[in-house]
N, C-alpha and C positions, 0 to 999 in steps of 0.2 A: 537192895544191894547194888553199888555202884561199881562197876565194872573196869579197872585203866587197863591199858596197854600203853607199854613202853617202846618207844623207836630208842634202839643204839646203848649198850649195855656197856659203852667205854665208862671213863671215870665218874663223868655226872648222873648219867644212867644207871652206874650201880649204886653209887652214891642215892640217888633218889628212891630205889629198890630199898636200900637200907633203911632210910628215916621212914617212909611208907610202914616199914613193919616195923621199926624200932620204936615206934611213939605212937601204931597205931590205935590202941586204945584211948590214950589223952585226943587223940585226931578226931576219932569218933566219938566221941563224949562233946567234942567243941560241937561236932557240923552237925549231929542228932540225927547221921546214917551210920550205914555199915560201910567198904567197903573191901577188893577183894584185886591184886594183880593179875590179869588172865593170863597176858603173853609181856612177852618180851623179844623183839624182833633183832637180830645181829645174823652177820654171816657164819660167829662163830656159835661151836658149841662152849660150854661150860661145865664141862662134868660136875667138876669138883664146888658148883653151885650150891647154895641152898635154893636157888632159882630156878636150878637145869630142866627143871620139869616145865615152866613156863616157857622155855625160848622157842621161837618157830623162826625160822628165814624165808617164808611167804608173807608179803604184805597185806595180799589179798585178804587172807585168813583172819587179821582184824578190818580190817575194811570191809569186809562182808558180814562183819558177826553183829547183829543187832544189838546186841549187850553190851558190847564196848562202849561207854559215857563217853571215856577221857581219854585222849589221847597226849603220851607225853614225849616228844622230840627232842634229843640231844645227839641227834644224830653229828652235825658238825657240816661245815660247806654248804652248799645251796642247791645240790643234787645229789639223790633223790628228794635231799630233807624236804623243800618247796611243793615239791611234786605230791608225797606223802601225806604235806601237811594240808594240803588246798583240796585234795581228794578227799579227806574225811573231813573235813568241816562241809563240803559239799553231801557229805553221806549222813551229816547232823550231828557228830563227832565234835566235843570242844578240845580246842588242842592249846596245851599250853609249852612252853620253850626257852631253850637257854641260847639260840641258834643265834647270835646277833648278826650274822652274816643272813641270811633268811632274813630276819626283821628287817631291817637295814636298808635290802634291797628288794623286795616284795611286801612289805608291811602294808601298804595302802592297797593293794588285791587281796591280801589274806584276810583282813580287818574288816573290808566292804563284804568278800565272802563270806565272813563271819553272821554279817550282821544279816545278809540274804538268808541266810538258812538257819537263824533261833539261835547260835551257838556262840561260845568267846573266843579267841585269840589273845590269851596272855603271855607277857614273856617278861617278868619281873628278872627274872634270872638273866639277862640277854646285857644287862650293863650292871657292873657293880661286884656281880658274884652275887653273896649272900648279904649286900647292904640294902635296905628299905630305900627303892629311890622312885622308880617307874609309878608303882601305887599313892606313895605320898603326892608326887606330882599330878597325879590326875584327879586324887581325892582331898585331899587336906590342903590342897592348894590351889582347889579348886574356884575360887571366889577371886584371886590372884591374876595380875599380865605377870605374865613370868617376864623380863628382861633379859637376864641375863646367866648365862652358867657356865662354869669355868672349873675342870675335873681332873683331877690323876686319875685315868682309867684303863690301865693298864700296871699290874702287879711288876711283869717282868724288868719293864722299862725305870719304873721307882728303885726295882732291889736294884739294878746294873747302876742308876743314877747315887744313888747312897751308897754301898760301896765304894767311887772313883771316888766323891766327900771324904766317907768318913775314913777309909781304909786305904789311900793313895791311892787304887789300882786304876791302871788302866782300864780303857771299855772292854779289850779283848780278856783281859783276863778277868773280870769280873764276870763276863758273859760264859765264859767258860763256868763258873762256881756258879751262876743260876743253872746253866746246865744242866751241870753236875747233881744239884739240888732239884732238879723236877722243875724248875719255875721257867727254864725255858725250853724250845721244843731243840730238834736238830736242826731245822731250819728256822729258824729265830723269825725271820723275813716279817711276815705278820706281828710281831710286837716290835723290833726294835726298829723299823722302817716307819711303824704310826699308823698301818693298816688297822688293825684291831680296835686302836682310840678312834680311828676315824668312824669305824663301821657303829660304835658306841654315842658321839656326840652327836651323828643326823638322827639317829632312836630320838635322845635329850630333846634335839632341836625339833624335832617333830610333835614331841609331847608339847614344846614350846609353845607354837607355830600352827600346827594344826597340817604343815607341810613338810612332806620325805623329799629330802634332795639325795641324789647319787652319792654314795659314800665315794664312789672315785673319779665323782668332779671335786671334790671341794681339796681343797690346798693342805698337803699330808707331808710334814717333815718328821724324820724320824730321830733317832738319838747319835748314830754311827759316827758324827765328826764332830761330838764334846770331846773336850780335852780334857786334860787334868790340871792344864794351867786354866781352863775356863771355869771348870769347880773353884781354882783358888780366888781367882777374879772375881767368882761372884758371891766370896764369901767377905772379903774383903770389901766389899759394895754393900754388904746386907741383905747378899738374896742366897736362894740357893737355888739349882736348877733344876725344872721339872718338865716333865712332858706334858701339856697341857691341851685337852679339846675344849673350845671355845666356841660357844654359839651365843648371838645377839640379835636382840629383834629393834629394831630402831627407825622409825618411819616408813613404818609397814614392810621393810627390807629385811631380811635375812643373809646372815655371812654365820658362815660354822667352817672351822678349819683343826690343824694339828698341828703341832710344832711346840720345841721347848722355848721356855719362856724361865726370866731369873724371876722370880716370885719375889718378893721382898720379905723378911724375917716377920714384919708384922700382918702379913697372909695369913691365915691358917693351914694352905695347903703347903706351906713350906715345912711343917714341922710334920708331914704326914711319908712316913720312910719304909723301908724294906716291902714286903708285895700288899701294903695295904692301899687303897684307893678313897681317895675324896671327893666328894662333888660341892662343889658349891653352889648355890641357887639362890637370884636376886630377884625378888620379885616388888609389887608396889603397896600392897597392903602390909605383906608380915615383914618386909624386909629381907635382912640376908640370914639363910639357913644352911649349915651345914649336915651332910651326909659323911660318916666315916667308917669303914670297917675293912674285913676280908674283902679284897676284889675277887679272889677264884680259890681256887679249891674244892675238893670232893665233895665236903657235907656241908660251907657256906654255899654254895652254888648251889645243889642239891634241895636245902633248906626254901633258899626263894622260888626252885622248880614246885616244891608243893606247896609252900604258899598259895600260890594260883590254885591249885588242885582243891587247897582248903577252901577257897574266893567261892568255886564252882561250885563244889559240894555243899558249901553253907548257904547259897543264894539258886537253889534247885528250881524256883519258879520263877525269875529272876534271870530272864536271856537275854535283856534290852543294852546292858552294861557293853556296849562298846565304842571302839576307841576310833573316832572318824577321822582320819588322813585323806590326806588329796596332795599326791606326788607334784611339787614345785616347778613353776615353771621358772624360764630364765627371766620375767618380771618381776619376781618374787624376793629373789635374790642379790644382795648387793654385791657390788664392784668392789671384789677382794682388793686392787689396788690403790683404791681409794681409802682403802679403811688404813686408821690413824693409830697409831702407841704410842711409849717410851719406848724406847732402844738402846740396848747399851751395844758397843762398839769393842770390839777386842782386838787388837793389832800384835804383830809381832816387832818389839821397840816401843819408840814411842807413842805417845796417842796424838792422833792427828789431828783431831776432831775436836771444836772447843765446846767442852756439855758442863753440866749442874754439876758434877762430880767426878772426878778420875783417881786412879789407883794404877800403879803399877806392882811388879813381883813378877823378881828373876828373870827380867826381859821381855816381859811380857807387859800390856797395859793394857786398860779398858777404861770406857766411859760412858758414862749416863748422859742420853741428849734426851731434847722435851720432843713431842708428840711431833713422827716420822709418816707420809705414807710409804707403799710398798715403790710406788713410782719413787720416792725420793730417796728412800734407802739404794735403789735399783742405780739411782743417778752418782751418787756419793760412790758405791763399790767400783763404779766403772771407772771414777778419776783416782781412786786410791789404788789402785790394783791390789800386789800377790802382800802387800803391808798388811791390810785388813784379811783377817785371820777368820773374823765370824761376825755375823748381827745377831743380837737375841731381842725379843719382844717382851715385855714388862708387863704382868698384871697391877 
């Protein structure tokens, strides 16, 4: 009998309470054990649980029980989650996570600690939701230099993006109906700012790479000053606009950053709308692959949390599987403003800028120039001043 405990009983946490028991027959018939939920640790109680028997609010109490195999984190933030989680993989505890704030920025301790004491540290769930991405990358694409990867990985930022497209609205009022809908929190800050893609793409860039850079060094813009004359603009161009994390490995250098970019119609990630998420992956042997599904929610998210569980369960003698990071130095990483794109250009009037392409609509214009760096975009905004309205970057 294999024993889990649950950190954090909010959404994904019961979410993963659920699939555990709702499929745990087919579960056990895959992995050819039994297993059994002991605890479940939150501040609250839950009467009206089918769980309430399992909750305790001591941590100790699974951290001291020898029985506990698994341990499974959805706690959320980086404290106590980090704390929790490095304690029991320390005590021989495999812990698996949807925490990508945790991963993100501790991933190269917990991983090393993993592998010090027989145990894993998976977090399939930590980018994606419920999309197969983390596992494929480090298995199926194993034989692979990964290059390149370029992702809608944030649900909330896609649905506010597609509605201003397709339903005229404004960012505020759009944000208000993810709201409304569950899809964004009260304080939005973390998705529509590009924190949450950012803490997403150094995971990507790590599985890349082999190296975790700080999610809040690397260059994070968020969605708050699209327009709706910028949707029209960039439909009229052939792109549509998306939040996109970005990571590249090119001359032993690494850049990973955030920021929306006009995709062009013949992307695939252009056609990818309301809270689902994409990742795209270029690599040298298979080429380009895509990932598509739920980025979050209850029982996609949930789903990829036991994923892992099943990884464990199925591979019982089988401790060696881990994932070696070595946190980036500043050699490691290239010169954000040195790195080159397309740019399309949006003015308020005319376009100023002579590029490949221009469009105007309703006083408004844009243009497509050829490959900019950041120094030169930087050089360009200072002699056009308050005319230039936006830059956006071009996959």
């Amino acid at each position: 009998m294999i024993n889990i405990a649950i950190l954090g009983f909010g959404v994904v946490g019961s979410g993963t309470a659920e699939v555990l028991t709702a499929n745990q027959k087919f579960i056990e018939k895959r992995c050819g054990c039994e297993y059994n939920i002991k605890y479940i640790l939150d501040l609250r109680d839950f009467p009206d649980s089918p769980f309430a028997d399992k909750v305790v609010h001591d941590f100790n109490i699974i951290l001291n029980d020898p029985e506990i195999t698994i341990v499974a984190e959805m706690m959320g933030g980086s404290h106590p989650a980090y704390d929790f989680s490095i304690a029991c993989l320390r005590a021989g505890k495999h812990v698996v996570t949807s925490n990508k704030e945790v991963v993100s920025t501790f991933g190269t301790e917990l991983c090393k600690t993993a592998a010090e004491n027989g145990v894993r540290y998976l977090f399939e769930a930590s980018v994606g939701g419920g999309i197969p991405i983390i596992r494929p990358i480090i298995n199926d694409l194993a034989s692979n230099n990964i290059n390149q990867i370029s992702g809608i990985l944030n649900g909330t930022t896609n649905y506010i993006l597609t509605k201003m497209r397709d339903c005229g609205e404004s960012f505020d009022t759009a944000l208000k109906d993810a709201q409304r809908l569950g899809y964004a929190e009260a304080n939005p800050s973390a998705d529509v700012d590009g924190i949450d893609a950012a803490r997403k793409i150094v995971i990507l860039a790590a599985l890349a790479s082999g190296k975790l850079i700080d999610p809040k060094t690397i260059h994070t813009e968020g969605i708050t000053a699209i327009s709706l004359a910028d949707t029209k603009l960039a439909a009229l161009l052939g792109f549509a606009i998306k939040l996109i994390g970005y990571t590249k490995v090119e001359d032993n250098k690494l850049i990973a950053y955030v920021a929306p970019h006009m995709v062009p119609l013949s992307n695939p990630l252009s056609g990818i709308n309301d809270v689902f998420n994409g990742v795209l992956v270029k690599a040298d042997m298979v080429g380009e692959v895509m990932f598509y599904g739920p980025g979050a929610g209850k029982l996609p998210t949930a789903s990829a949390v036991v994923a892992d569980i099943i990884d464990i369960m199925s591979n019982k003698t089988d401790d060696t599987k881990t994932i070696n990071w070595t946190d980036a130095k500043a050699t490691d990483i290239a010169d954000f403003n040195s790195y080159s794109s397309k740019r399309v250009f949006v003015f308020n009037g005319k376009s100023l800028v002579a590029g490949i392409k221009t469009v105007s609509d309703n006083g408004f214009s844009a243009t497509l120039t050829d490959e900019m760096t950041e120094k030169e975009v930087n050089d360009i905004k200072a002699k056009l001043g308050t005319s230039l309205l936006a830059v956006y970057r071009t996959l």
